[in-house]
KETIBA-349751 format. One record per atom (N, C-alpha, C, O): x, y, z. Coordinates in steps of 0.02 Angstrom, whole numbers, plus 50000, padded with zeros to 5 digits. Example, Ala and Ser with C-alpha at 12.3 -4.5 7.8 and 13.67 -1.06 7.14 Angstrom:
% KETIBA-349751
506604971650390 506154977550390 506604983550390 507124983450423 506424988850354 506844994750357 506455000250394 506705005750402 
This chain:
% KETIBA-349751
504824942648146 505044948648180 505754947848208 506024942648228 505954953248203 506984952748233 506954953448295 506504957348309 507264951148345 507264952348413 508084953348413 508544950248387 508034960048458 508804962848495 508914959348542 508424957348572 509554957248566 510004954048620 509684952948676 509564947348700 509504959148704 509164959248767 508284955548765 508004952748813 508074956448711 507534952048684 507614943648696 507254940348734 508184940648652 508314936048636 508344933048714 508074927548723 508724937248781 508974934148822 508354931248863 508354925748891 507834935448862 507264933848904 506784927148868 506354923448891 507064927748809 506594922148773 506794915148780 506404910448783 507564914548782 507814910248802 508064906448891 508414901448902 507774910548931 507824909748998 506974905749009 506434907848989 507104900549042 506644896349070 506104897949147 505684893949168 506274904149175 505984904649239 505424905849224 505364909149172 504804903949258 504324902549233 503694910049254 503154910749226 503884913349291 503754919949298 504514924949288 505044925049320 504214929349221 504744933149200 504544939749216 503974941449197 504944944349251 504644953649261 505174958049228 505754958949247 504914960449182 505304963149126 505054972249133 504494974649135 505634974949134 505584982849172 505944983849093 506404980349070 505564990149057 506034991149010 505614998648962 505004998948956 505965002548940 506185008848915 505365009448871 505025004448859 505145016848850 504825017648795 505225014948727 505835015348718 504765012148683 504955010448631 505615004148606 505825003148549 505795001048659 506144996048694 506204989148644 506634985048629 505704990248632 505244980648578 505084977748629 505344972248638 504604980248678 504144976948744 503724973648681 503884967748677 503264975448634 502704974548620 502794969448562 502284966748540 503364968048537 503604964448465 503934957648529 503874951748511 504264959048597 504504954648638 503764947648652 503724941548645 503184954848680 502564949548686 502474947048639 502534940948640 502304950348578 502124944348515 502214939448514 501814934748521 502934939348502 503394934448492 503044927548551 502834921848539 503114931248611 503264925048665 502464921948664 502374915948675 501814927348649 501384922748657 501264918048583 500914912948589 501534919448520 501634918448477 501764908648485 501484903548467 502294910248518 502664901448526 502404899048566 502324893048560 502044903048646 501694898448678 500964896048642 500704890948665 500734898248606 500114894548591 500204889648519 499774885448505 500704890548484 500744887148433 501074877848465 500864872148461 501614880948490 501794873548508 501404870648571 501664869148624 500634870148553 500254861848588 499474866148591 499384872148586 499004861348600 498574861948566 498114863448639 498274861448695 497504867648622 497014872248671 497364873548747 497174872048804 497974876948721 498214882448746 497714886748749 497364887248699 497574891148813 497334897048821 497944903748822 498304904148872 498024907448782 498504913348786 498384921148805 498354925748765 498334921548857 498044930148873 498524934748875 499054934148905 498304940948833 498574947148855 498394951548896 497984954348860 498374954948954 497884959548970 498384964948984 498924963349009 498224972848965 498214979048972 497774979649021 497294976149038 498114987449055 497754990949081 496804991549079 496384990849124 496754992849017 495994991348982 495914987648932 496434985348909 495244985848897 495184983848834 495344988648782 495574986848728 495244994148797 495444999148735 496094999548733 496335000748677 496584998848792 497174999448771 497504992248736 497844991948685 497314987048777 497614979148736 497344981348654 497764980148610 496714984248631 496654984948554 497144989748534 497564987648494 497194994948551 498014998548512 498524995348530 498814992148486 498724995248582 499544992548599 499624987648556 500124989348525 499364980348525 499444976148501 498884972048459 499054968048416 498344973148471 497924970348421 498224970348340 498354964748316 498314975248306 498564977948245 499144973848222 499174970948168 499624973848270 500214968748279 500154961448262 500494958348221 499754959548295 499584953948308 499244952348235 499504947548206 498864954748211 498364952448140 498894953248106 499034947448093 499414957548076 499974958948033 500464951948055 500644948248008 500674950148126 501024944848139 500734937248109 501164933448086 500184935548109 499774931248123 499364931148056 499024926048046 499344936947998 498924936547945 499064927647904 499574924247909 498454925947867 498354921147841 498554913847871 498584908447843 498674915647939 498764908347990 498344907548043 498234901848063 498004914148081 497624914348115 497034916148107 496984921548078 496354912648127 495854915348124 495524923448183 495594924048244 495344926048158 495154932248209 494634933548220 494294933748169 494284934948279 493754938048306 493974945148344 494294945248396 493724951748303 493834958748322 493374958148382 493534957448441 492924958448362 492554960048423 492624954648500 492474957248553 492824948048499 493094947048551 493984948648569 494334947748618 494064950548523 494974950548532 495274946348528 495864946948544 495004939348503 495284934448493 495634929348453 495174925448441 495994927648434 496194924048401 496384915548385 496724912848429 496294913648357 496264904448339 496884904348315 497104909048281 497264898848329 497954897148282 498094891148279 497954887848329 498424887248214 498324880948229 499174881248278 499584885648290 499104874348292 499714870648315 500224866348305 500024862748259 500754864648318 501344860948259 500994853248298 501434849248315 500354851248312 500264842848352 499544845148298 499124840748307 499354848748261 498724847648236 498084848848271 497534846148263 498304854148318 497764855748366 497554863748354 497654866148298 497354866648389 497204873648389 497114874748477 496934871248524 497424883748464 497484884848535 497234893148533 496994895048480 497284897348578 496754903548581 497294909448600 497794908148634 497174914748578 497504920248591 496944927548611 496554930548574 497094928348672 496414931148676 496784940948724 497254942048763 496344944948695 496614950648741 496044951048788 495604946748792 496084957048828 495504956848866 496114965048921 496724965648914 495744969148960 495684974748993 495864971649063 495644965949072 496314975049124 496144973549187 495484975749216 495274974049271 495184979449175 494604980749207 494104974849215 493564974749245 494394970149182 493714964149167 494074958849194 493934953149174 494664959949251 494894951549282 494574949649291 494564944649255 493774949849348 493664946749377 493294941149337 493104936049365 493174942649249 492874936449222 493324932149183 493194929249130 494054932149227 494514925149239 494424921449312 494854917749334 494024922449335 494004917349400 493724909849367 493254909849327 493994905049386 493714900849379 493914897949273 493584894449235 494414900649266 494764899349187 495434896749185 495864898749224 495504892849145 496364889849150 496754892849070 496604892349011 497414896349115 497794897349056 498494896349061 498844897049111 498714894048985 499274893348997 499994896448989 500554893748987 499744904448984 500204908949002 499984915048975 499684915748922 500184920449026 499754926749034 500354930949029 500924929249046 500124937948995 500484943448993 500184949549025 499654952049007 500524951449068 500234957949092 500474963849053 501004961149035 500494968549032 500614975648994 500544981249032 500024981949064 501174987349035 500874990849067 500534988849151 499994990549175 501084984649181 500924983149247 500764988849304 500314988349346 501214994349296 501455000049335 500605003849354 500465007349402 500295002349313 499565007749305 499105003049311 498555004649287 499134997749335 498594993649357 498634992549436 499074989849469 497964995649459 497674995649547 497614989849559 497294985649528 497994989249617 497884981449657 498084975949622 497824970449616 498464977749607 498764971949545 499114966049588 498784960849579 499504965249620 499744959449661 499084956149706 499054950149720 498604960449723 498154955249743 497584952549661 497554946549649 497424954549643 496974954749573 497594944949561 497534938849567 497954948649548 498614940249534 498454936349570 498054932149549 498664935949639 498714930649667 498004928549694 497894923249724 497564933149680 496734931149690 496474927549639 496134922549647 496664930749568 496274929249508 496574926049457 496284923149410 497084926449465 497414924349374 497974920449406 498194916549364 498374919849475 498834915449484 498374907749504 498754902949497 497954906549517 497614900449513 497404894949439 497314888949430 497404901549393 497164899749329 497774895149284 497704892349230 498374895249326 498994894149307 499114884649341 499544880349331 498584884749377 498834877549418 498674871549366 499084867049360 498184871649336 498094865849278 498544864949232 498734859349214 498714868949214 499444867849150 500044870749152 500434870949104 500194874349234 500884872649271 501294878049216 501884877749200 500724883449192 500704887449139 501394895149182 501594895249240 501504898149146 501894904849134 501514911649147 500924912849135 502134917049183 501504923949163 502224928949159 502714927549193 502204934749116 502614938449109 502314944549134 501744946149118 502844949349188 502504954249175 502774962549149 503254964949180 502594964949116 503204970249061 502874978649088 502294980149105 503334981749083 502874988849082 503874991749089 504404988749080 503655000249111 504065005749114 503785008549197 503215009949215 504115008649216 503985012649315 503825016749304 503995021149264 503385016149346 503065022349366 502815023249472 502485019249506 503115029349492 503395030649538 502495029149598 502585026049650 501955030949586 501385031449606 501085025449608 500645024249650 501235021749571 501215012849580 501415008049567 501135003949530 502045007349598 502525002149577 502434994049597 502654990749645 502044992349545 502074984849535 502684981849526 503034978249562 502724983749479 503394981549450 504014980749520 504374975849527 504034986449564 504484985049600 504424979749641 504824975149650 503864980949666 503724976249712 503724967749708 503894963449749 503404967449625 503654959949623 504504960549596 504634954749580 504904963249588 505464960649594 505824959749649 506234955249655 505674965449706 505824962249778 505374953649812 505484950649864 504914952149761 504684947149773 505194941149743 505424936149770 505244943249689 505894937349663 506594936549683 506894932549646 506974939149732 507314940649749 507384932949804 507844928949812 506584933649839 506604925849873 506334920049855 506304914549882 506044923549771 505794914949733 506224914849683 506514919549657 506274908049669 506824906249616 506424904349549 506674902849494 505884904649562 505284904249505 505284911749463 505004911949408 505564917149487 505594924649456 506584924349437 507134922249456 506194928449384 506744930649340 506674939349312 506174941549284 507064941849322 507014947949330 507524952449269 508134952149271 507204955849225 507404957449176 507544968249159 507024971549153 508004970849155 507984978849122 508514979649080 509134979349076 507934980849045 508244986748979 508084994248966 507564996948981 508554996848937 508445004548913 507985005348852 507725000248828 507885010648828 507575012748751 508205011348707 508185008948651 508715013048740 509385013248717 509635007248695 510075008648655 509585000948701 509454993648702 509194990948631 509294985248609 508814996548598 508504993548551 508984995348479 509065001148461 509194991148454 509784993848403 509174995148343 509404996148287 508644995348346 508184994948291 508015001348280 507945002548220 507905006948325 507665014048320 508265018448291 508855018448310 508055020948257 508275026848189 508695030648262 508525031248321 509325032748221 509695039448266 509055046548255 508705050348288 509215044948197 508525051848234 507935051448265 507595056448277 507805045848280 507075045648334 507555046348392 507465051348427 508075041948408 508465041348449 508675052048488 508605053348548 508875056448445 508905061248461 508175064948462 508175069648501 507625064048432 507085066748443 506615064248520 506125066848545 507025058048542 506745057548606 507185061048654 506885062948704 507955062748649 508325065348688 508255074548711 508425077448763 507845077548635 507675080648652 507075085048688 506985090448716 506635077248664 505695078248713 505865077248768 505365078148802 506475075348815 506365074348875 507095078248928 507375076848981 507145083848873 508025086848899 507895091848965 508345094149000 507215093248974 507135097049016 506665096449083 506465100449126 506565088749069 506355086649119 506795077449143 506645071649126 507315080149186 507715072349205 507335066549246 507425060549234 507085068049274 506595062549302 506075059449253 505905053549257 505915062649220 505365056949163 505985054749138 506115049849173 506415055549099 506965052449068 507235048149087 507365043249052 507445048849155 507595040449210 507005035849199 507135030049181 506515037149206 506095032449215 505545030249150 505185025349151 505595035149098 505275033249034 505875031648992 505515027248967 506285031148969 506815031148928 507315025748958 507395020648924 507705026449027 508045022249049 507895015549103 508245012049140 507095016149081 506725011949148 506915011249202 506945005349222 507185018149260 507335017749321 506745018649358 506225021349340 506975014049450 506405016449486 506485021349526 506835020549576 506145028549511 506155033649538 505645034949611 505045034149623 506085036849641 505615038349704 505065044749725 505195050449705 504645043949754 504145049349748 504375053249819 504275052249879 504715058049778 505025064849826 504565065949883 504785064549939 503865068649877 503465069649930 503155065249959 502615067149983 503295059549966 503105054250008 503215053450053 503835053650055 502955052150116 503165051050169 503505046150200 503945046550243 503245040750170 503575032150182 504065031550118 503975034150063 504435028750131 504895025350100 504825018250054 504675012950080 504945019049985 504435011449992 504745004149993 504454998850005 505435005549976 505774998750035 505774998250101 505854992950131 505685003950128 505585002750205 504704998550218 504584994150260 504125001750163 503644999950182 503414990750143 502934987250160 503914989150094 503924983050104 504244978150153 504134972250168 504734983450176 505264977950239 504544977150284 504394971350296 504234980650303 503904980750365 503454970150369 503244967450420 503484967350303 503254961950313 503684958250293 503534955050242 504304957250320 505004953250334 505254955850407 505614952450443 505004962950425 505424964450486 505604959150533 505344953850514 505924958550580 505784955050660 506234963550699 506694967450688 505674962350745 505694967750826 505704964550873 505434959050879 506074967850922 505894967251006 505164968450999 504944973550973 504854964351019 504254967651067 504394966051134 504834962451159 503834970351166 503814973051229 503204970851276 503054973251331 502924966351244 502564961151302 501794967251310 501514966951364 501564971051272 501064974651270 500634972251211 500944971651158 500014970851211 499534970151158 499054975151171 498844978651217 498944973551082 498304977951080 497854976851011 498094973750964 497084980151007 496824979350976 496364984350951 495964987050989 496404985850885 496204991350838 495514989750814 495304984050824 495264992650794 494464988850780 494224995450724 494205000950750 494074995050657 493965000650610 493274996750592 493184991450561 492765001950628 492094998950617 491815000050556 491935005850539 491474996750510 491274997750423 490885006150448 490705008250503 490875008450398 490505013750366 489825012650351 489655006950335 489315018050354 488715014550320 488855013350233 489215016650195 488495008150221 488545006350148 489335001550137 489614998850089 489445002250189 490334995450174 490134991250230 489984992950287 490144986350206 490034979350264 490754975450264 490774970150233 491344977650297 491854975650329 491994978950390 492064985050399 492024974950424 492514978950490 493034975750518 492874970850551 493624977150517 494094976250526 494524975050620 494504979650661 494704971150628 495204969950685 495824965850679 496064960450662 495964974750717 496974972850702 497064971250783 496794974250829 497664963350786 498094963850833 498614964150827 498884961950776 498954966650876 499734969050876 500074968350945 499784971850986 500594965050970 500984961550996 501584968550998 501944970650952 501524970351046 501924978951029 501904982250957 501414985850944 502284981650920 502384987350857 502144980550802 502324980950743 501814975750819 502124970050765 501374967850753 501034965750800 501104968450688 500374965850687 500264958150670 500434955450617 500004955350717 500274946850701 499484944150678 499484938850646 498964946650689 498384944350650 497724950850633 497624956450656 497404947050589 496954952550564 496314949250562 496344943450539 495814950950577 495034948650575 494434951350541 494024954550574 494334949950462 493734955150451 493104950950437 493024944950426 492734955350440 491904952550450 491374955950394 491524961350368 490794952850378 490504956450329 489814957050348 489484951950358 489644961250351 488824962850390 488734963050452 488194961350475 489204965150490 489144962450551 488834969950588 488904975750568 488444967050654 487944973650668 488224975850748 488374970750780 488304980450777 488724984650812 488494978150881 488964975850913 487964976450893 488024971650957 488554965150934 488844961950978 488614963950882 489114957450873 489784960050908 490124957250952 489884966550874 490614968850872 490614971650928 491154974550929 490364972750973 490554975051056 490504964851089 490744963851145 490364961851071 490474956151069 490934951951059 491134947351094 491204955250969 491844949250963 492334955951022 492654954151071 492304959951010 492934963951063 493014963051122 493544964951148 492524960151159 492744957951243 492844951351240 493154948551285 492504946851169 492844939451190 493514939751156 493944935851177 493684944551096 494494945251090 494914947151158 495364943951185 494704951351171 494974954951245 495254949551285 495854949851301 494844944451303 494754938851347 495424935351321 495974936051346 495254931651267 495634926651246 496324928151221 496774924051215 496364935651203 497144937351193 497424941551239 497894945351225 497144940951300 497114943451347 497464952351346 497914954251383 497214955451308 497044962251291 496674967051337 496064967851338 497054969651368 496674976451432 496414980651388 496684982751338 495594982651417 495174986351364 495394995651362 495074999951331 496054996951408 496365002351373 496825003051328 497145008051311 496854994751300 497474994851223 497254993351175 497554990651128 496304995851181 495784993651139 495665001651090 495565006851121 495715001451007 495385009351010 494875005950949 494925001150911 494605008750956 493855007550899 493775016750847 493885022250871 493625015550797 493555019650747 492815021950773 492315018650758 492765028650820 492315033350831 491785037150812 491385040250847 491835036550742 491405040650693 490805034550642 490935029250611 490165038350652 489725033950621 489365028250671 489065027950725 489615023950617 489315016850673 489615015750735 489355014550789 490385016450715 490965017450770 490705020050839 490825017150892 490435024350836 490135027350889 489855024150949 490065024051007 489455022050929 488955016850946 489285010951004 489025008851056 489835009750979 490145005150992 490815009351030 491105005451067 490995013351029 491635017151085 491295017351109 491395012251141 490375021151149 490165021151207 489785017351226 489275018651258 490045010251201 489455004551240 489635004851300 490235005951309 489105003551370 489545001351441 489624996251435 489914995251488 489614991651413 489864985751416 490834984051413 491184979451435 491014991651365 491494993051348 492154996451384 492744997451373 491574997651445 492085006651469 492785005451476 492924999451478 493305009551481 494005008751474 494225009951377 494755012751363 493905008251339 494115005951255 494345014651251 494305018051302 494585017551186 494975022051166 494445022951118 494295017751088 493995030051095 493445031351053 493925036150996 493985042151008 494135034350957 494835037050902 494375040550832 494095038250782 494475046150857 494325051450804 494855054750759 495175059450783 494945053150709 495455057150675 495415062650671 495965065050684 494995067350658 494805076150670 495025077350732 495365082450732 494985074750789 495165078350874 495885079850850 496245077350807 495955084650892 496785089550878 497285085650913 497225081450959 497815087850882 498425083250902 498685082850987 498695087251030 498865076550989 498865076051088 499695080851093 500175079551057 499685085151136 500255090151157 500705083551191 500565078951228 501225085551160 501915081551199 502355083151204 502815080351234 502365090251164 503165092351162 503245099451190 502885103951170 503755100451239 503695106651291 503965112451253 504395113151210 503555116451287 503225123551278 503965129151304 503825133751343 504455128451288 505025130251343 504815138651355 504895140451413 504615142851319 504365150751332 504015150351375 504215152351430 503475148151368 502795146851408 503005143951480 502845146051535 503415138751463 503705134151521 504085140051583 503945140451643 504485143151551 504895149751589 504565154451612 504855157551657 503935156651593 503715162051604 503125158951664 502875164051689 502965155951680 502455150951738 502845151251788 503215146351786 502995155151842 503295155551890 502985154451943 503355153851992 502435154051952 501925150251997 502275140651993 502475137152040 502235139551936 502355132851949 502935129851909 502845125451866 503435131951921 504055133051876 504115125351863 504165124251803 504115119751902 504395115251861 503705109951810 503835104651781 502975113551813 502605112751769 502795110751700 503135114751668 502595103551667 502855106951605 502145107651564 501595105451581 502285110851513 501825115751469 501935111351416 502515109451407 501485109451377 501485105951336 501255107351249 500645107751254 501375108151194 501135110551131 501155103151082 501225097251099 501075106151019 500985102650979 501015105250910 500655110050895 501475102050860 501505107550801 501005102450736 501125103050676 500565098450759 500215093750689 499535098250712 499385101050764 499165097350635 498605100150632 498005097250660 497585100550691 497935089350646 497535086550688 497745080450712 498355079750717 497235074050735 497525066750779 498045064150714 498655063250718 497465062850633 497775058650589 498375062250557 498725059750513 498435067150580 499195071150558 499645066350585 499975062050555 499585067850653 499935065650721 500255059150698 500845057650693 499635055250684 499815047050661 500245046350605 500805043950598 499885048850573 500335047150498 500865048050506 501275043550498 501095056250531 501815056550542 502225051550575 502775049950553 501955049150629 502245044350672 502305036250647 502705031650655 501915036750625 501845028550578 502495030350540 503015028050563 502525034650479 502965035850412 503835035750457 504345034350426 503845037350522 504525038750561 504875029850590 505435027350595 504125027350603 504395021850626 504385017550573 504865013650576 504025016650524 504085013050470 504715013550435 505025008350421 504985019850416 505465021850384 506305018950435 506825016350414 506175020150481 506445016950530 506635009750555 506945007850604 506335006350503 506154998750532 505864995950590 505964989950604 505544999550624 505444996350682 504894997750704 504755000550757 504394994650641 503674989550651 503604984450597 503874985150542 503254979450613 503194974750581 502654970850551 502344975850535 502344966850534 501624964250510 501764957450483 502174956750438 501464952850506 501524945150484 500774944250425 500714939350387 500274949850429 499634947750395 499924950250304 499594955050283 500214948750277 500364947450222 500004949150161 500214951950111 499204945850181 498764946350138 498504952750115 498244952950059 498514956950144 498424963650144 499034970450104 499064976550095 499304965650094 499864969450075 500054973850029 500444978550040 499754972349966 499784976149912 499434984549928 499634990049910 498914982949963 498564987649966 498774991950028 498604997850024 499074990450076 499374993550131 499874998750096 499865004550117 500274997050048 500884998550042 500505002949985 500715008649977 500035001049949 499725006049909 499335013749932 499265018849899 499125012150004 498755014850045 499495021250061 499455027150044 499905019250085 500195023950129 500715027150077 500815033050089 501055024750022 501355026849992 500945034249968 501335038649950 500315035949965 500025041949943 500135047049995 499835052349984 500465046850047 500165050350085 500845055450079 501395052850082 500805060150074 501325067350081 501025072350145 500495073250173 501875075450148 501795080750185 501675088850155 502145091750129 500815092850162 500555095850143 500355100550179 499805103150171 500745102150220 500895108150294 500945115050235 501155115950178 500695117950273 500385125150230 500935131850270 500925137650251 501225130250308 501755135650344 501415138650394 501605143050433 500995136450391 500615138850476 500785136250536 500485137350588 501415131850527 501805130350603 501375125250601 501655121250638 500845122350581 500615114050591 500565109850538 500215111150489 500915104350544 501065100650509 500425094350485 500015091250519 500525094250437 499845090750388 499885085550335 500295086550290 499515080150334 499645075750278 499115074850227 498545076350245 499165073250182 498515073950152 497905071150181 497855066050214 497375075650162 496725071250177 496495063950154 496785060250114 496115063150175 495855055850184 495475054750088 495455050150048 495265061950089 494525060750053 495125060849979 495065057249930 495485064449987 495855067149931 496415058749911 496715057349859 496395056249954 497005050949965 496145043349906 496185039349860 495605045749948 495225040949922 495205042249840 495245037649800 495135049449819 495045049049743 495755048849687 495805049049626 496225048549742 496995046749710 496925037649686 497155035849632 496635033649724 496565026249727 495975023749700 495845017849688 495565029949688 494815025849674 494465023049700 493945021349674 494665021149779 494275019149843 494665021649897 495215024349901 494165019649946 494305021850023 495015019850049 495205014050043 495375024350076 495935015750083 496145013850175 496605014750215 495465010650172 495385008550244 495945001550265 496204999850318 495964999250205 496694994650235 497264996250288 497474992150329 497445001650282 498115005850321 497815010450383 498165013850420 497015009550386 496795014250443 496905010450487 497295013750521 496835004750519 497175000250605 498035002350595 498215002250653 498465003550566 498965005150559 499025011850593 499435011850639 498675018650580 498775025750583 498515024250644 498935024650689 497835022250664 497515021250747 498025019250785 498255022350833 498235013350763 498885010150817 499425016150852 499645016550910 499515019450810 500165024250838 499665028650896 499925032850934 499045027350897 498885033350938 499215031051014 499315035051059 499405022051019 499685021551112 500425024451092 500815025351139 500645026051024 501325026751031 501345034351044 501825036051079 500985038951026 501025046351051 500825045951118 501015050551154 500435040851148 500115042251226 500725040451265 500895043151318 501005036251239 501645032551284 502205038151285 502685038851323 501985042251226 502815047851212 502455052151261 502855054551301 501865053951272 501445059251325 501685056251404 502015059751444 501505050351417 501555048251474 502335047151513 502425047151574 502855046251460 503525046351489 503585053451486 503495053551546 503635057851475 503565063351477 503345067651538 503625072151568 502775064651545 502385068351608 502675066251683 502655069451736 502955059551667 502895053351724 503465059551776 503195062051825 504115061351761 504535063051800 504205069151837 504495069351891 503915072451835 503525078151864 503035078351896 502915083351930 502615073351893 501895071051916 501835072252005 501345074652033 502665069252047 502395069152099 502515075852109 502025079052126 503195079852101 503315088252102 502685091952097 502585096852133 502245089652053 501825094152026 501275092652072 500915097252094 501195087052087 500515084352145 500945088452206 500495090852241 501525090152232 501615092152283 501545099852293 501315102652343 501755102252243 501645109652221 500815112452229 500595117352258 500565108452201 499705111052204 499445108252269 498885109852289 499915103452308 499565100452390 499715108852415 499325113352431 500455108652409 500625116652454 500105120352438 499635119552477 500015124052398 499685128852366 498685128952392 498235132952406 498805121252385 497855118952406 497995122452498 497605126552523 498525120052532 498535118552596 498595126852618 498285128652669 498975131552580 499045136452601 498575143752580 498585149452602 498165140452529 497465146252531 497025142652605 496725145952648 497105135752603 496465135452656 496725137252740 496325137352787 497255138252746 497515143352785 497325149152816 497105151152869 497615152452718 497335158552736 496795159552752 496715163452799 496265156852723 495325155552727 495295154752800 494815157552827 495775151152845 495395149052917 495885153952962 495835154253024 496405158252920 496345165952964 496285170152950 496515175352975 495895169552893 495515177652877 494655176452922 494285181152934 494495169152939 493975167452962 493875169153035 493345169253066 494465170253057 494455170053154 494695176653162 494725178553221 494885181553111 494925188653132 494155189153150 493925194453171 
């Protein structure tokens, strides 16, 4: 097979994790050949994986390829996807495809270099890696490439190249469609014109750019900075507690050191007396006041916001309507009874409006942070869905929960201690707020108390 320039360059670069961003029709798929081609020939029971998105897709994208590459040297098994090849030491080594749907039956397998395909469209992919298939790499100190075209709704791809940026083990590779001196001018103009009327697929299918998702709320370099940030904090802790669901046995506890989440605690089966348990001996030992405590309200949650054992904790309902903080100035003017009252509104539709918005402001902002790492893929997967879906009714709205779950294919309770957390940051925007008026206003209603009971004790002695 011929390899173009930009081909040649990646084949000849030694970094041992390569992330290759590159165009429809590019020679991504003649690039893999090739590379698993030489890794399994030169040395003997080599393991060589491809995995796609699915098994049905690793059989089109390249199966076909591969038997035409490989005819009368390799032995084949269709129905496992696999292939035998000998080796230039007189050995034989394996070429095998296989679906992301079926990682999890690489736990516990050694290979010595993996191709991912089509990275962009695989869920949870940076943890699925470094859970499942980056271990498989420690016995033979083996390789993994990973190739696809961006895509704006789940950017793998981006994310591990901001990962290589601080390992010197990544090597980071883009090309265009345009790149490939091999495609006919007229395919070349028959793609220019499938995509003349829509410029954004064309950046990002054709010129492999990373396009940003217009209605998003977070930013998604801002929502990877958030685990590199450093902040002031402010000498306040606190602790989030997202009690499992029936039928999910995790429950989750976030701490946070002002805006900055420095550890995470989850549990599996655990039954509502444990967890009013671990929360006052957390309380104790991170010395946490049980009003910078909020617990997830709904369900089991319940149970557990009104233990007495508890009283003081924060019972956090996302449905309750948004906390009023921002003054009412009409309303405010027209109260002439208590003119320097302030009147308070609110333009979000409900609490998790409230949050989200406020999370997506300070995130975007830089200024919160998270040391728990491990969580990460999915955090950043979690919040990147979330848009602003305000209907013009003057209250502002983000998508639902339920709708956000069948975008991901699961719940995405990862990022819920995140949205809870902001609830001390709206109480704190409520409470500076209120604070300058409080005694005016306690003095105003003393007068007012003092001068009906007045009147009462001389309308009483006529």
């Amino acid at each position: 097979m011929k390899l173009h320039e930009k081909q040649k360059e990646i084949i000849k670069t030694n970094a041992r994790f390569k992330v290759i961003r590159a165009g429809r029709r590019s020679g991504k798929t003649v690039l893999q050949i090739e590379s698993m081609v030489f890794d399994a020939v030169n040395g003997k029971d080599r393991n060589v994986f491809y995995i796609a998105p699915t098994q049905k897709q690793a059989r089109s994208i390249i199966w076909v390829l591969l038997l035409k590459r490989l005819h009368g040297i390799g032995k084949f098994n269709e129905q496992r996807l696999e292939c035998v090849v000998p080796t230039v030491d007189g050995g034989h080594s394996y070429i095998q495809l296989a679906g992301w749907e079926k990682r999890e039956n690489f736990r516990g397998l050694s290979a010595y270099s993996l191709t991912f395909d089509e990275v962009d469209t695989m869920r949870d992919f940076l943890f699925g890696w470094g859970d499942i298939f980056r271990p498989t790499l420690i016995d033979s100190g083996g390789s993994a490439r990973f190739i696809g075209t961006p895509k704006k709704e789940n950017p793998n791809l981006r994310m591990l190249e901001k990962i290589a940026k601080d390992d010197s083990k990544f090597a980071c590779f883009h090309f265009t469609t345009y790149e490939n001196p091999f495609i006919p001018d007229s395919e070349r103009e028959e793609l220019e014109d499938e995509y003349k009327n829509n410029h954004e697929a064309y950046k990002q299918e054709i010129l492999a750019e990373h396009i940003e998702n217009k209605g998003a709320l977070f930013g998604f370099d801002a929502l990877t900075d958030v685990f590199s940030n450093t902040i002031e904090k402010d000498n306040n802790k606190y602790m989030i507690v997202d009690v499992a669901d029936v039928g999910n046995d995790k429950t989750v506890f976030s701490f946070w050191d002002g805006l900055e989440e420095y550890r995470r605690e989850i549990f599996d089966g655990i039954n509502t007396e444990d967890i009013v348990n671990k929360i006052r001996e957390y309380a104790q030992n991170e010395k946490i006041p049980y009003s910078h405590i909020a617990v997830d309200a709904i369900g089991v949650g319940a149970g557990v916001a009104s233990n007495s054992m508890l009283a003081g904790i924060i019972g956090f309902k996302s449905s309750y309507p948004a906390i009023k903080t921002d003054h009412d100035i009409i309303r405010t003017a027209n109260e002439s009874y208590l003119p320097d009252t302030p009147i308070l509104t609110t333009d979000y539709k409900n609490l998790r409006s409230q949050c989200v918005f406020t999370l997506a402001e300070l995130v975007n902002e830089r200024k919160i942070a998270s040391k728990v790492t491990s969580r990460k893929e999915r955090i950043i997967e979690e919040l990147s869905s979330y848009q602003d879906i305000s209907k013009g009714d003057g209250k502002r709205m983000v998508t639902p929960k339920e709708d956000i779950k069948k975008l991901l294919n699961r719940s995405p309770d990862e990022s819920d201690t995140w949205i809870m957390r902001m609830y001390f940051e709206i109480k704190k925007e409520l409470s500076a707020d209120q604070n300058p008026h409080e005694d005016a206003t306690a003095e105003q209603l003393k007068q007012l108390f003092n001068r009906n009971r007045n009147n009462r004790h001389l309308n009483s002695s006529k």
